[in-house]
C-alpha positions as CSV (number, residue, x, y, z in Angstrom):
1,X,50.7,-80.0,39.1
2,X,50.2,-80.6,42.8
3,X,47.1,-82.8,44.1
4,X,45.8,-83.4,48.1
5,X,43.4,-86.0,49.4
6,X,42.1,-83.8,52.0
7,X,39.6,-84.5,54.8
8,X,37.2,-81.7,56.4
9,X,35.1,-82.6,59.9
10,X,31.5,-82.2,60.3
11,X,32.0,-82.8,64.1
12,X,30.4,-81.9,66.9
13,X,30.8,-78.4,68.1
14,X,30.8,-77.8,71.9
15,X,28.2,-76.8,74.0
16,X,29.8,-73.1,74.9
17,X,30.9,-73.3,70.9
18,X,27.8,-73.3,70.0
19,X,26.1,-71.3,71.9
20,X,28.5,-68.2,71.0
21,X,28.0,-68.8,67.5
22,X,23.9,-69.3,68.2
23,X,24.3,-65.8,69.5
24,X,26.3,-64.3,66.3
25,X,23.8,-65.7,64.4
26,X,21.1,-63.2,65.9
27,X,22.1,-60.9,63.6
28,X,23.1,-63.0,60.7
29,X,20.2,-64.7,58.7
30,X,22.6,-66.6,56.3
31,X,24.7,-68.3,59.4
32,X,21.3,-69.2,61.4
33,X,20.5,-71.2,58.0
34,X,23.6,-72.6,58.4
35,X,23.2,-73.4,61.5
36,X,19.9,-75.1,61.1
37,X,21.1,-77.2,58.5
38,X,24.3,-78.8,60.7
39,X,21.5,-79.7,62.9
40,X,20.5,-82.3,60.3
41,X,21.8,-85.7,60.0
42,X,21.9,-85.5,55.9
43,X,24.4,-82.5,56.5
44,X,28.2,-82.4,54.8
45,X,29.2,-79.0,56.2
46,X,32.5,-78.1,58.0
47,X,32.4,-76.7,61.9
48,X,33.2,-73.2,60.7
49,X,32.1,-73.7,56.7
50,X,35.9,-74.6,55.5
51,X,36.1,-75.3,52.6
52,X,33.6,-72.8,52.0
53,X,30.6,-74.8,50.7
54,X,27.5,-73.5,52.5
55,X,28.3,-70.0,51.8
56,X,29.1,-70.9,48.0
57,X,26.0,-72.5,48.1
58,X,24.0,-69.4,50.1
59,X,25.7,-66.7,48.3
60,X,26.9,-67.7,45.1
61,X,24.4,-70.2,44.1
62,X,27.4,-72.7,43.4
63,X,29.0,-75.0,45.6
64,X,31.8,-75.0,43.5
65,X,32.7,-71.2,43.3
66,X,34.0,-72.4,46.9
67,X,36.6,-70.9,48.7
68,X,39.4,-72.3,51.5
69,X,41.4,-70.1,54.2
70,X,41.8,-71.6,57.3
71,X,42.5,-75.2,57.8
72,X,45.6,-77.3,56.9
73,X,48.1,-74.0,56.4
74,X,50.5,-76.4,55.1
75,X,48.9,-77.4,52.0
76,X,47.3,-74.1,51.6
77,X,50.4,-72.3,51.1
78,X,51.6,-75.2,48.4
79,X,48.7,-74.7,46.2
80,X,49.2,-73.1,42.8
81,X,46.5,-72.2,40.3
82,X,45.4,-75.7,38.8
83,X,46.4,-77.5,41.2
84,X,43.1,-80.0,43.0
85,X,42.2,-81.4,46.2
86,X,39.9,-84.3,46.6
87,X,37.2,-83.7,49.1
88,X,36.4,-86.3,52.0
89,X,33.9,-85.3,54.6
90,X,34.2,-87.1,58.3
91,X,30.9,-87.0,59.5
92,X,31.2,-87.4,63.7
93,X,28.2,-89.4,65.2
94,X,28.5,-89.9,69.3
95,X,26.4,-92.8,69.7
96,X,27.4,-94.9,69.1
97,X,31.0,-93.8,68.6
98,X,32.1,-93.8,65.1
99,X,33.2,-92.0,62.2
100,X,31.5,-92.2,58.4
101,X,33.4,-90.7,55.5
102,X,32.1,-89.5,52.5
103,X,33.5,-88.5,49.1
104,X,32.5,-84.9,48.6
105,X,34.0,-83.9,45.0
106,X,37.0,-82.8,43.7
107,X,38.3,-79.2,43.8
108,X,40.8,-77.4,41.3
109,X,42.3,-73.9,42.4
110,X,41.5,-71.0,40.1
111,X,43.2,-68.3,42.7
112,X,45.3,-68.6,45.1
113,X,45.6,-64.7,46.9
114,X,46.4,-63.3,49.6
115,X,44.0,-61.5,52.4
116,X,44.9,-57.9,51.9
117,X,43.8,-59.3,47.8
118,X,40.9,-60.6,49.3
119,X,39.8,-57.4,50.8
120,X,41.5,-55.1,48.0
121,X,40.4,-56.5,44.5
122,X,36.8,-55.7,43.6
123,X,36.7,-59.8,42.1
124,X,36.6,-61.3,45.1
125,X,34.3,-58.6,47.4
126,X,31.5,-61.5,47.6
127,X,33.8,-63.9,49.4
128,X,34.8,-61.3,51.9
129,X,31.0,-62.2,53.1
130,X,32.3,-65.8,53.5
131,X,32.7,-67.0,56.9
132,X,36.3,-68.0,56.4
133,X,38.2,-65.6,55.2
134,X,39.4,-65.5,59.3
135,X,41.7,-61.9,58.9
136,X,41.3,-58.6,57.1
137,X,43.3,-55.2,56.9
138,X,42.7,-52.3,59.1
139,X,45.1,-49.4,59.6
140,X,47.6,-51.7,57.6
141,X,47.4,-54.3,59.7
142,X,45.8,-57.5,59.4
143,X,43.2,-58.0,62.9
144,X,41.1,-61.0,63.2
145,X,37.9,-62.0,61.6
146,X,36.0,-64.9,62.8
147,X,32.6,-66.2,63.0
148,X,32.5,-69.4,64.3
149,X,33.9,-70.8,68.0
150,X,36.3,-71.5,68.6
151,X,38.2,-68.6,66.9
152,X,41.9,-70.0,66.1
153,X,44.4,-68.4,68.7
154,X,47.0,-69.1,65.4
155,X,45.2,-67.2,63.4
156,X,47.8,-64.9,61.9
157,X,50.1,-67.9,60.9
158,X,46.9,-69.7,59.3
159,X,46.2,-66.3,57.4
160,X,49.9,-66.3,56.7
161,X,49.0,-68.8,54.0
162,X,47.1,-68.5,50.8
163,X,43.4,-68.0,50.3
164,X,42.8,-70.3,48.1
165,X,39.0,-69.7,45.4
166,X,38.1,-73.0,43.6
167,X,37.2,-73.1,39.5
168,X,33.6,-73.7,38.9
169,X,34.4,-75.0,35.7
170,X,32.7,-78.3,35.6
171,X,35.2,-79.8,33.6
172,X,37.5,-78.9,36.9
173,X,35.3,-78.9,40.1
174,X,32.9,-80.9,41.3
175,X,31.4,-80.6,44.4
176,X,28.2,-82.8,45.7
177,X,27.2,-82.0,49.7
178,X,23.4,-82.9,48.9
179,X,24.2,-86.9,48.7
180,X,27.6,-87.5,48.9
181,X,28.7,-91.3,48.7
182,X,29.4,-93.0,52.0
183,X,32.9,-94.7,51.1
184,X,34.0,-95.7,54.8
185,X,33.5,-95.9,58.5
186,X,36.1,-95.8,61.5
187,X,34.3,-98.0,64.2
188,X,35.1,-97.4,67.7
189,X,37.0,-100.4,68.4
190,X,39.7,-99.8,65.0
191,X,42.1,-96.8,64.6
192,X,41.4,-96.8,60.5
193,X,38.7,-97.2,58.6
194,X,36.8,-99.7,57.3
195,X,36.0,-99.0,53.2
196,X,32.6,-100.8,51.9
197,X,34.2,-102.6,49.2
198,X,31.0,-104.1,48.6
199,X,29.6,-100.7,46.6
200,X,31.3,-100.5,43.0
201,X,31.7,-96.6,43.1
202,X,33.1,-96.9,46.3
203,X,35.4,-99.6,45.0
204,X,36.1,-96.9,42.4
205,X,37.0,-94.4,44.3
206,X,39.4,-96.4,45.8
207,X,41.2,-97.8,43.3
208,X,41.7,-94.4,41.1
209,X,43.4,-92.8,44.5
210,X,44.7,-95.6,46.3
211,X,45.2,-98.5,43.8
212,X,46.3,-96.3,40.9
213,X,49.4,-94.5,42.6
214,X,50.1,-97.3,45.1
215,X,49.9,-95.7,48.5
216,X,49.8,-98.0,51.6
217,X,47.5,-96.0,53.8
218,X,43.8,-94.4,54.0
219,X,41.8,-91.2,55.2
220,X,43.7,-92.5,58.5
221,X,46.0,-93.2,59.8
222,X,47.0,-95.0,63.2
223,X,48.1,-91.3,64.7
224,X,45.8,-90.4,67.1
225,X,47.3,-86.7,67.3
226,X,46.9,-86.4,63.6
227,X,44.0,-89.1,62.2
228,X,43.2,-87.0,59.2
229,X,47.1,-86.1,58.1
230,X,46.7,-85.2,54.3
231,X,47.5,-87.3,51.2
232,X,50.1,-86.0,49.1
233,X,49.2,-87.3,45.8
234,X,51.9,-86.0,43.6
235,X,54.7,-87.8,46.2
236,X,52.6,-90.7,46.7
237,X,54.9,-92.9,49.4
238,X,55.5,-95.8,47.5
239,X,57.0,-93.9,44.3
240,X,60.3,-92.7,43.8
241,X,59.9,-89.8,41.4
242,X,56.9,-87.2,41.1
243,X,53.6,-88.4,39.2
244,X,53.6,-87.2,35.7
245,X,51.1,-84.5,35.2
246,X,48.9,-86.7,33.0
247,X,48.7,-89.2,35.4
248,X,46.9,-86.6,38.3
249,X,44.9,-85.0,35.0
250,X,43.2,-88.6,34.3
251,X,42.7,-88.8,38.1
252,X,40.8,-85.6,37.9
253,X,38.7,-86.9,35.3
254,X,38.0,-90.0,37.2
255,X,36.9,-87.9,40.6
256,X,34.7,-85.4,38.8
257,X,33.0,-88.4,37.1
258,X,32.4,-90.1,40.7
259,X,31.3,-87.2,42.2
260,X,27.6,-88.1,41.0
């Protein structure tokens, strides 16, 4: 089993971004709810819905029937069914200048296939309505598929990677963008964040992924190229061999119970 600590950006889109995707939205009821919602301060969305939880939400009636297939290639193309990611959510507020994080669920991988799959088997034709599924086939080639703006000038190598379909089995996934738990801020003045020890989930939180398999560091790191680098948690840095299965299973456990 393979697990991530993986952190998604509700930032702040650029002027020009947002305007081209205001205009895609003309003819796209689903995307100008979407739209209306990131508006809102009380919103957990990614910048281009990845992972997938607004159109889970919109067109599956289950944020956990999710989907993932653009970001973070690199741990993308290491998932295997069962494998989990737990969810963070860096919510970008301008003034003043600061990051909050929240702990969004956990995540286990039911499918992991690839786009020609995505567009070929009749399973998955209601994520092909998904606004992350980024490349599909045409004339036996793969062209690109994009919604939101920016679109990814990489887009082939990202698509090069799995697309990955979460398990909506409770006992596996659970996701919570309605009221997620604020666990931590980065203030403008500090390069990592700040964890408000002083909440007993959040203390909870921490110590199942943090305390429990002994790694040093925290959403951040000091990298201001790569802030959000991800957490491998079965080669956490402080151990010398791979964490036993059982060991990521009970931290499952723990994370869906938290979630709430």
């Amino acid at each position: 089993m393979r697990a991530y600590v993986c952190v998604y950006r509700n930032s702040v889109p650029t002027r020009r971004s947002w305007a081209l995707t205001e205009r895609a939205a003309a003819g796209d009821p689903a995307l100008a709810k979407f739209l209306t919602a990131y508006e809102r301060s009380d919103c957990y969305y990614d910048w281009g819905d990845d992972p997938s939880f607004f159109a889970a939400s919109e067109i599956l009636g289950d944020p956990r029937k999710a989907s993932w297939g653009v970001c973070r290639r690199d741990v993308r193309s290491s998932l295997q069914p069962g494998d989990f990611v737990a969810w963070f959510c860096a919510k970008q507020r301008s003034e003043p200048k600061e990051w909050r994080y929240f702990f969004v669920g956990c995540g286990t991988a039911a499918h992991v296939i690839s786009r020609n799959a995505l567009w070929e088997d009749s399973r998955f034709a209601p994520y092909r309505r998904f606004y992350n599924v980024l490349a599909k086939p045409r004339r036996g080639q793969l062209v690109q598929h994009e919604t939101f703006h920016e679109y990814h000038e990489d887009w082939r190598r990202r698509a090069s990677a799995g697309y990955v379909v979460f398990d909506p089995d409770p006992s596996r996934t659970a996701i919570n963008v309605s009221n997620p738990l604020h666990v931590a801020t980065k203030h403008s003045d500090s390069l990592i964040e700040a964890w408000r020890t002083d909440d007993t989930r959040v203390r909870q939180i921490e110590g199942a992924i943090f305390g429990r398999l002994a790694i040093g560091r925290r959403l951040r790191t000091k990298s201001t190229q790569r802030p959000h680098r991800h957490i491998a948690l079965h080669r956490p840095p402080a151990a010398k061999t791979l964490t036993p299965d059982s060991v990521l299973k009970d931290l499952r456990t723990d994370l869906l119970s938290l979630t709430f």
